[in-house]
C-alpha positions in Angstrom: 0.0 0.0 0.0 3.2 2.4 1.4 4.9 1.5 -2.5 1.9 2.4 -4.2 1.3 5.7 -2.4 5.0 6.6 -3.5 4.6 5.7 -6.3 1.5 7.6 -7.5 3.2 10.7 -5.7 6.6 10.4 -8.2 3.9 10.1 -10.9 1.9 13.5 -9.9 5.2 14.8 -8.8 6.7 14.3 -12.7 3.5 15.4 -14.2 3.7 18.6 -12.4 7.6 19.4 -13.3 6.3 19.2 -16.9 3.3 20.8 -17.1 5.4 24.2 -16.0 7.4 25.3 -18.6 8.0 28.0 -20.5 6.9 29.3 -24.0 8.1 31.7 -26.7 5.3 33.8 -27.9 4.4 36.8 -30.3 5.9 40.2 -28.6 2.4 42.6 -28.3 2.0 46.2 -29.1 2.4 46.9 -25.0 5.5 44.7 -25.2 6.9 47.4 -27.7 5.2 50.0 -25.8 7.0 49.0 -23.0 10.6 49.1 -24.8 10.3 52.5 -26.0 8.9 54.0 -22.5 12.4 52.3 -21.1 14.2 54.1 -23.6 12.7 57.7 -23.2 9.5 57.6 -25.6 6.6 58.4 -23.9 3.6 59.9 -25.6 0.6 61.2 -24.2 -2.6 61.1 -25.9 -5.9 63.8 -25.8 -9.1 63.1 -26.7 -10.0 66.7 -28.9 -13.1 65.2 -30.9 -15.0 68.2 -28.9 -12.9 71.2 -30.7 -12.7 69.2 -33.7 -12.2 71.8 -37.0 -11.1 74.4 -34.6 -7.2 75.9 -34.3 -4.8 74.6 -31.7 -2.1 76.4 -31.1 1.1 74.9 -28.9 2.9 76.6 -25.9 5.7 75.5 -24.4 6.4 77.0 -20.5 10.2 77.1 -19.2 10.5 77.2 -15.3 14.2 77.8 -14.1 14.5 77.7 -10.2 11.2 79.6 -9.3 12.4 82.4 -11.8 9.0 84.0 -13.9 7.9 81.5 -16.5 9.5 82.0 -19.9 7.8 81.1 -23.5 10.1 78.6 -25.1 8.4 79.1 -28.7 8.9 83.1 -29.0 6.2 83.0 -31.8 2.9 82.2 -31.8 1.0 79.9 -34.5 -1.8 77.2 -34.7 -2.8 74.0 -36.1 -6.1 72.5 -37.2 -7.5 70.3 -34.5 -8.5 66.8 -35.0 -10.2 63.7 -33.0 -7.0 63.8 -30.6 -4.0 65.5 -30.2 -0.8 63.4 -29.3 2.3 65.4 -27.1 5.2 63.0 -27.7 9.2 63.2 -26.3 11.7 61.5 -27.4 15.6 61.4 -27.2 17.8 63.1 -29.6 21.2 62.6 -30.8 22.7 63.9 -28.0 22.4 64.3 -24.6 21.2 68.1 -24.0 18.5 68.1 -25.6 15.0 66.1 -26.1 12.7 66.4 -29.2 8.7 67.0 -28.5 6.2 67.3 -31.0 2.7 67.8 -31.3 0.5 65.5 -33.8 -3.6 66.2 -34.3 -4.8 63.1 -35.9 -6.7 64.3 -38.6 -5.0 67.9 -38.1 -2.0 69.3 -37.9 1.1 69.2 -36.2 4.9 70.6 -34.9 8.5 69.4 -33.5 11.1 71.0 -32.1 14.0 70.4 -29.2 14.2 71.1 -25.3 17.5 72.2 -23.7 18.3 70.2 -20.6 20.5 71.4 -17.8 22.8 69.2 -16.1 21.8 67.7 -12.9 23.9 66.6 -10.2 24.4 62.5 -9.9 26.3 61.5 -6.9 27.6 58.2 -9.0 28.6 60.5 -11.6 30.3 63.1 -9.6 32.8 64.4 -12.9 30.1 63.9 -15.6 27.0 66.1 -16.5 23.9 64.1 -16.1 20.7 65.1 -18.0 17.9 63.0 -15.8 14.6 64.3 -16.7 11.0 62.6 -16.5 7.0 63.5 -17.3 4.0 63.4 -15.4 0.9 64.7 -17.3 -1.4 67.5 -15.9 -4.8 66.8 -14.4 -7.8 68.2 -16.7 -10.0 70.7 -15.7 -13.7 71.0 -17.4 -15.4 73.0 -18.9 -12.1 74.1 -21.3 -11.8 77.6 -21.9 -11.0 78.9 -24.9 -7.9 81.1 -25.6 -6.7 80.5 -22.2 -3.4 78.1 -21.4 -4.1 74.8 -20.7 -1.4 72.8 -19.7 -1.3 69.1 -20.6 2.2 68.0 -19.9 5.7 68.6 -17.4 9.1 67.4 -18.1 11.3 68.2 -15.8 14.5 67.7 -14.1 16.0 65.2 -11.5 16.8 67.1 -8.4 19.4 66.4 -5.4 19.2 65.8 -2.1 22.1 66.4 0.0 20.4 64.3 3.0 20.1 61.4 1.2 22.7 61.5 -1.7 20.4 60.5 -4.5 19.1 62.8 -7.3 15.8 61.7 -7.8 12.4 62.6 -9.7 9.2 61.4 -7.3 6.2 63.1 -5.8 2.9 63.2 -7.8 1.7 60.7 -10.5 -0.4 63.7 -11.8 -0.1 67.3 -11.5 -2.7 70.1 -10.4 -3.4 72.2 -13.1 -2.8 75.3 -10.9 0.8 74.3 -9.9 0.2 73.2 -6.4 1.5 69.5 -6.5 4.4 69.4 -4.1 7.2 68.1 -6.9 7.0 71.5 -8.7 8.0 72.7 -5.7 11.3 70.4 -5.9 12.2 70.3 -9.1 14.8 72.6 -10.4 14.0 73.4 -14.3 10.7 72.2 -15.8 9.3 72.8 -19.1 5.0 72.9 -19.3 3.4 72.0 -22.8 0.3 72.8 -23.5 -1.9 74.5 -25.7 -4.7 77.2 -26.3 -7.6 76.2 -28.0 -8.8 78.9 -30.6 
């Protein structure tokens, strides 16, 4: 009786070790998705199907160390809006700078570059590092026309003495009125946005 308990145990035992294994299997749009977020594309998407056939035009906010917010763009143009309106950054070739762009599905769009500033990095202490990280904006209703709206923040790393690390954390999403603790923090930010025309 003892030997055939064992051996129906071994059995189960062996049919278990080969019923785990593991598979190769198609890579998904989110695996991809994934890849680039790891790399330093991130894209944020806007449902616009309300302002559809109306202008957009893009603004881009500099904040330097609490100094008075600076317009990046110096110009002012706009864009037919479509269904939805994509904000997408991206590395470039080199490490100063990051590419954004606007795309309006069924619209219009516009690129251009971001300057970084160098951040501190305690395992780095000779080099200039260029740490810098998004969080979109929360979105207030109803949407006023003509007005800024911002959408998206990329900012800096910051460092803190008292624990050694530079560091980007706070909140997931930020108050559309600038009151979220991390801009607080963070040393240079840039704000993109738009105003709807």
């Amino acid at each position: 009786m003892k030997k055939t308990i064992l051996i129906a145990i071994l059995a189960l035992t062996a049919l278990t070790g080969q019923a785990q294994e593991i598979r190769t299997s198609e890579p998904t749009l989110d695996d991809y998705l994934q890849l680039l977020n790891a790399k330093g594309y991130i894209a944020y998407s806007f449902d616009t199907q309300d302002f559809k056939g109306k202008s957009v035009e893009p603004v881009v906010m500099e904040y330097v160390k609490g100094k008075e917010a600076r317009d990046v763009l110096g110009f002012s143009f706009s864009f037919p809006i479509g269904e939805k309106l994509v904000i997408g950054l991206a590395p470039s070739s080199n490490d100063s700078t990051y590419v954004y762009s606007y795309q309006s599905v069924g619209g219009g769009g516009f690129n251009s570059t971001l300057k970084l500033l160098p951040v501190y990095a305690p395992e780095m202490p000779t080099k200039q590092a260029y740490r810098y990280e998004s969080r979109p904006f929360e979105l207030v209703s109803p949407v006023e026309t003509r007005k800024f709206i911002p959408l998206v923040l990329f900012g800096s790393y910051w460092y803190e003495p008292e624990t050694g690390v530079s560091r980007f954390c706070g909140e997931k999403l930020i108050k559309h009125n600038f009151s979220s603790e991390i801009t607080k923090s963070i040393p240079h930010f840039y704000v993109l946005g738009i105003k709807i025309k």
